[in-house]
N, C-alpha and C positions, 0 to 999 in steps of 0.2 A: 459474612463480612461483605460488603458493599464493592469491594472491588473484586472479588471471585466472584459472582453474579453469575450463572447461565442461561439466565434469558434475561429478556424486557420487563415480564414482570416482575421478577424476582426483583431485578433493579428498582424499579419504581418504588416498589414497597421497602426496600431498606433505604433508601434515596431519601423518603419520607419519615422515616426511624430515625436516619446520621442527622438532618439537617432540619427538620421539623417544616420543611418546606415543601408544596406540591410543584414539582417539576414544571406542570403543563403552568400552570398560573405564574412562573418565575420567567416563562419561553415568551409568555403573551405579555407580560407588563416588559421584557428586554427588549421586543417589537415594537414596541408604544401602540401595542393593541392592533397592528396591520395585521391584512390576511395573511397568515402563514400559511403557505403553501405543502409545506411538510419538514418535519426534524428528524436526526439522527442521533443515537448515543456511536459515538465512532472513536477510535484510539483502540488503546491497551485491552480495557475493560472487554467488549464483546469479542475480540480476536482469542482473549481470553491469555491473556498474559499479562493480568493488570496485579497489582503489586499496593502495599501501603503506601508508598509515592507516587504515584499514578495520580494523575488529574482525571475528573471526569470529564471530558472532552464532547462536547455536541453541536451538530450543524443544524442552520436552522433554515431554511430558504423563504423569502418572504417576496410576495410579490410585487412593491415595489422601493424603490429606495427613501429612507429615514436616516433622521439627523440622530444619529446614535450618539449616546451617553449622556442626551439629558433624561437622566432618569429619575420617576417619579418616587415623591419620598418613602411609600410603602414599599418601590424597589430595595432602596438603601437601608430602609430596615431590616430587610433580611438577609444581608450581610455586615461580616466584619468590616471588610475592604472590600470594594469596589474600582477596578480603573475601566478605561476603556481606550482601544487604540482604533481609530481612521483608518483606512483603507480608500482612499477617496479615487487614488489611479486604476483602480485594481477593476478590472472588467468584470471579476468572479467574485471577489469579497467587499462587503463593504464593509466590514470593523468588528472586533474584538472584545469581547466582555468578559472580564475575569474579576470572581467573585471568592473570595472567602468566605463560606457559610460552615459555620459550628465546627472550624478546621478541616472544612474540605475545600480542594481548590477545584473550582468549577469551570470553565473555559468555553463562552458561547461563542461559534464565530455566525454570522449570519450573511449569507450569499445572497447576492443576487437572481432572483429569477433568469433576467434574460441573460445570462450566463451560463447558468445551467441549461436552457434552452439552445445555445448558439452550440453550447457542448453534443448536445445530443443529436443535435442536426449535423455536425461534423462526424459526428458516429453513422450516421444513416448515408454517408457520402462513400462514392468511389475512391473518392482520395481524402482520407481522414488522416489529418494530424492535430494532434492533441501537447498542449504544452506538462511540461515538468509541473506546473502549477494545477493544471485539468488532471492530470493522474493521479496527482495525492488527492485531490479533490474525490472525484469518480470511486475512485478507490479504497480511500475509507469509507464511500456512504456503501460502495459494496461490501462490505465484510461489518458493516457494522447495522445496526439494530434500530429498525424505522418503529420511531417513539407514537402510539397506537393513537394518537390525537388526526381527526379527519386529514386526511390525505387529498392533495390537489392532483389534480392534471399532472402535475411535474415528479410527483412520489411516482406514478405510473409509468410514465414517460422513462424514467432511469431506469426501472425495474426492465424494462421492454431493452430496452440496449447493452444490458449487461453481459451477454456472451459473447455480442458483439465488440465491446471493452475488452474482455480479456483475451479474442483471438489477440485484438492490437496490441497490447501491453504483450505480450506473449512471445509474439512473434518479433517484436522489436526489441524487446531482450537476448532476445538467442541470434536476431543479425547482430546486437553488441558483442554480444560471447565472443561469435566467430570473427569480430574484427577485430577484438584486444584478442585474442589466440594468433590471427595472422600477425599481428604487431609483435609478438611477445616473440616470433621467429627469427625477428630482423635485429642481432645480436651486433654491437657497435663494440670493437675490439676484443676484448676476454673479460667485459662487462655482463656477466649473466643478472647481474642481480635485479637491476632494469627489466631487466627481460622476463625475470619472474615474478614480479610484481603485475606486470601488462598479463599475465597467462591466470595469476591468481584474480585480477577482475573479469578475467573469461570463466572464473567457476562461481563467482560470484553471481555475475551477469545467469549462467544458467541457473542457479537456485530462483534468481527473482522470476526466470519464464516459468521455473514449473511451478512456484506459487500464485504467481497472476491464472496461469492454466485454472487453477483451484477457487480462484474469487481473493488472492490475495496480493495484491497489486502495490499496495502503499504502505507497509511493513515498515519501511525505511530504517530504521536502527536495530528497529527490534528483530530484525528477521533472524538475526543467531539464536537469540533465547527462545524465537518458536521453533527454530530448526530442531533446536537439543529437546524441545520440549512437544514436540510433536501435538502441537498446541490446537489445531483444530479438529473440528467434527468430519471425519474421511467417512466416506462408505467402504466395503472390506475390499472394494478392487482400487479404492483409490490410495488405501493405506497401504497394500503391495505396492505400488509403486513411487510412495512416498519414504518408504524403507530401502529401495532400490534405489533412490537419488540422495538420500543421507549417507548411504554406506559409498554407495562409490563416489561421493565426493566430499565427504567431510575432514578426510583425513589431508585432501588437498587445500582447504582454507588454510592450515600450519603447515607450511612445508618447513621443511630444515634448510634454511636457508645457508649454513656451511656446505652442506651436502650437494650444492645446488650452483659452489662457485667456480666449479670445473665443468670442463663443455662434456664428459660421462653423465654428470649427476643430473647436470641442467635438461639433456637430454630422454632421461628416466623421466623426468617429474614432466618434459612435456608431452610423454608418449603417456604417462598416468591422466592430464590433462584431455588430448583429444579424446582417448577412452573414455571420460566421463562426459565429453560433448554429445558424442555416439550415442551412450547412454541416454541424456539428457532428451537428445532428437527422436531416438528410439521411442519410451516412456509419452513423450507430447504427442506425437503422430500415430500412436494406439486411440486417439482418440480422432472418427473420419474427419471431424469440421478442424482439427487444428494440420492434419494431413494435409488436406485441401490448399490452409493457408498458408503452407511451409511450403505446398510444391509451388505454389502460384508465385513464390519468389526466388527468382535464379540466382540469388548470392546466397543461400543456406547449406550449402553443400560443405560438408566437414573438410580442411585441406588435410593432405598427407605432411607428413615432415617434411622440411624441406633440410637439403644441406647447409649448416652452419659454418661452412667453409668460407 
């Protein structure tokens, strides 16, 4: 089946079977024939939790920008439906291609080069910050499946900065952790329930560090169904310790939130809570380069309880 796939080739060749369409020739007339610089299959599909509703999702980078959507009539012929959405402000995307072909929904976005470019050189800095929009970006072409058509400068380029990505993604999740943990202490009258809410996005926030640790950065919905599904390729030291941050924090995404509206209960679940932070810092910092990155930041230090008084 076409959306269980486990590699690129295997995709391509049923890709070709569902839709009687060659991918690379459907990537090149969505371009209007501009150099592409490099494409992705990225989403569901290569993280490997792709599903009969799953779109096939792919990024395309092209080097420079094009009046997307007039597309040529041999485009149109090879689908049902065709729209296409602008992105005209967008410093990283320029526009959207969604296609129906032989009921598959297919979903091109195509970026900008100097985008990706401005990305990367913000990764190579002293002071790298990256938007909400650069992280799902970076993010899925990391975890997802660089489509084997000539690769530019820019295919290389990412590849070179990808550990570099994940210490950031990484270690900016786990300052989140511990700032919705410290929030989640600051209890406003005999209102826990507030408070347990701000401690459950501290376990949240830890599962996204130790996924980004791993190459999986931009997950965004789907990170529960890979949690329970233990959906990627670990090597055997990496799956001990992916066993280790399932178990001691999974049972904290459902807390019992009656159990949880007295300042006893609420108290359990946050000392259950820093424990799996511990954990969480523990597991990332076995690894020397994410150590490195943890110590070099003076607000990662796990708090103690504080009194609820």
């Amino acid at each position: 089946m076409l959306f269980n796939s486990r590699d690129v080739d295997t995709f391509l060749d049923r890709f070709r079977e569902n839709t009687k369409v060659d991918l690379q020739t459907l990537i090149n007339k969505i371009a209007n024939d501009t150099a592409v610089d490099s494409a992705y299959i990225v989403g569901s599909i290569p993280v490997g939790v792709g599903s009969r509703i799953s779109d096939v999702d792919i990024y395309v980078i092209i080097n420079k920008d094009i009046n997307g959507g007039n597309f040529a009539p041999d485009v149109l012929n090879m689908a049902e439906q065709v729209k296409w959405y602008s992105s005209d402000d967008d410093p990283l995307v320029i526009g959207e291609a969604i296609f129906i072909i032989n009921g598959v929904k297919v979903d091109v976005e195509l970026l900008r080069a100097s985008g990706i470019e401005s990305m990367c050189n913000r990764l190579g800095s002293s002071h790298t910050l990256l938007s909400d929009s650069d992280i799902n970006v970076f993010g899925k072409i990391r975890a997802g499946w660089a489509l084997p058509f000539p690769s530019g400068e820019l295919g290389e380029k990412l590849s070179s900065k990808e550990k570099a990505f994940d210490i950031y993604v990484t270690t900016k999740c786990l300052f989140t952790a511990i700032s919705w943990f410290n929030k989640s202490m600051i209890v406003s009258g005999n209102t826990y329930v507030h408070s347990v809410l701000l401690a459950r996005y501290a376990v949240e926030q830890c599962f996204s560090a130790y996924f980004a640790s791993i190459g999986y950065a931009a997950l965004r919905a789907k990170w529960v169904q890979f949690l329970m599904q233990g959906a990627c390729q670990l090597s055997e030291f990496d799956q001990g310790n992916f066993n280790k941050i399932r178990e001691s924090g999974l049972s904290l995404l459902f807390p019992d939130f009656e159990s949880t509206t007295n300042e006893e209960g609420f108290i359990k679940y946050l000392e259950k809570v820093r424990g799996f932070l511990l954990v969480t810092k523990k597991v990332l910092t076995s690894s020397p380069e994410y150590k490195i990155a943890i110590s070099l930041n003076g607000e990662m230090s796990i708090p103690n309880l504080v009194s609820l008084a």
